[in-house]
C-alpha positions in Angstrom: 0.0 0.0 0.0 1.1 3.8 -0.6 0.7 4.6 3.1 3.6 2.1 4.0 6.2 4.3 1.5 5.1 7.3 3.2 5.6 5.9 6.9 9.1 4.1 5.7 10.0 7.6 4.6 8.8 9.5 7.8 9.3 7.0 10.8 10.0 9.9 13.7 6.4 10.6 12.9 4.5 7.5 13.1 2.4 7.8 16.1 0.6 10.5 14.8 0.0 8.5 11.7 -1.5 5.8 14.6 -3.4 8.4 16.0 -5.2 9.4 12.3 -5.3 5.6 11.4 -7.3 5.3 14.5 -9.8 8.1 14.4 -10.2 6.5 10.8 -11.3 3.6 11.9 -8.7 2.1 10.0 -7.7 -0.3 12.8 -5.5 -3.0 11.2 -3.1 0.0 9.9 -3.4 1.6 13.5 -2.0 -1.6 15.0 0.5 -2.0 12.8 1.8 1.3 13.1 1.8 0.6 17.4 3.8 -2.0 17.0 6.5 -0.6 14.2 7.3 2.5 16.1 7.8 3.9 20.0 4.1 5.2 20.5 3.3 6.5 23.6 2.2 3.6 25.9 -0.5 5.8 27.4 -1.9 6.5 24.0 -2.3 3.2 23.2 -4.1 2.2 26.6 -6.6 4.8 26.2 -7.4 3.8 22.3 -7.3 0.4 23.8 -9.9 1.3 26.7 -12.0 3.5 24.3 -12.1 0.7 21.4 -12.4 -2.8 23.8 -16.7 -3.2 22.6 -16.7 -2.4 19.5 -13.4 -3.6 18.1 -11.6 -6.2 21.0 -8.9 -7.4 18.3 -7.8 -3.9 18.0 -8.0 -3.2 21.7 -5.9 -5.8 22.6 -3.0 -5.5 20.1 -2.5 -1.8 21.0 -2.8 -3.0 24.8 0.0 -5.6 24.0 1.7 -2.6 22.1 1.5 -0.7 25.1 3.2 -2.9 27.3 6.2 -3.7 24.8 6.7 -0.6 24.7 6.5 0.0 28.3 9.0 -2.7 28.7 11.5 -1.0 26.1 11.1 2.2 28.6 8.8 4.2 26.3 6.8 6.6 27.6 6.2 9.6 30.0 5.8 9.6 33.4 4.4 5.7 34.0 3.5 3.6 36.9 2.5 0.4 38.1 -1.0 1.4 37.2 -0.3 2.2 33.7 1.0 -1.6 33.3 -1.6 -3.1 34.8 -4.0 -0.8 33.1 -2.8 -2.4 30.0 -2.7 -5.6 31.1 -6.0 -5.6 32.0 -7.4 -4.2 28.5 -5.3 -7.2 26.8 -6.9 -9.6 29.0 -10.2 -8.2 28.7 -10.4 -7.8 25.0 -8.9 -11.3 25.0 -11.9 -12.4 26.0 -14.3 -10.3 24.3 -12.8 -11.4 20.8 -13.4 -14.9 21.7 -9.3 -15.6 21.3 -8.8 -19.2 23.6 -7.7 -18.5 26.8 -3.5 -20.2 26.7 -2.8 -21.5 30.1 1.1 -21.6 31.5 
C-alpha cells in the first residue's frame, strides 16, 4: 500500500500516523503502526480502553503494544497502574474477541 512508502519515509512521525489511522477507523493500519514504532504507551491504553466493545482485536493488540513498549522504557511519566491498566485491556479484549484463553 502507498501509506507504507510514506511511513518508511517518515518513521519519527509514526504515532501521529496511529493516531489518524485510528480516528479513521482504519484499525488493522493503527495496529501496525503501534507495534512498528515507539508510540506512547498511554496513547495506546486509552485507544485500547476507548475501542475494547466495538473492536476487541484492536484493543488488545494496541494494549500488547503498550506494554512492549512499556518494557523498552517508552513513555512519559508511567506507573504500576499504567502496566496493569494495560494488562487488564489485553486480558479483557482477549476475552471479548473470543481468542482461547492459553494457560502456562
Amino acid at each position: 500500500m502507498r501509506w507504507r512508502l510514506t511511513a518508511e519515509r517518515h518513521t519519527s512521525r509514526l504515532s501521529e500516523w496511529f493516531a489518524t489511522a485510528k480516528t479513521l477507523k482504519r484499525f488493522e493500519m493503527a495496529m501496525e503502526l503501534a507495534c512498528a514504532s515507539p508510540c506512547e504507551p498511554k496513547t495506546l491504553t486509552r485507544a485500547a480502553k476507548d475501542n475494547i466493545e466495538r473492536a476487541p482485536v484492536f484493543a488488545g493488540e494496541v494494549a500488547l503494544a503498550a506494554l512492549h513498549w512499556i518494557c523498552q522504557g517508552k513513555g512519559y511519566e508511567l506507573s504500576s497502574i499504567d502496566v496493569q491498566l494495560a494488562y487488564r485491556l489485553a486480558i479483557d479484549a482477549g476475552s471479548l474477541s473470543g481468542s482461547p484463553k492459553k494457560s502456562h
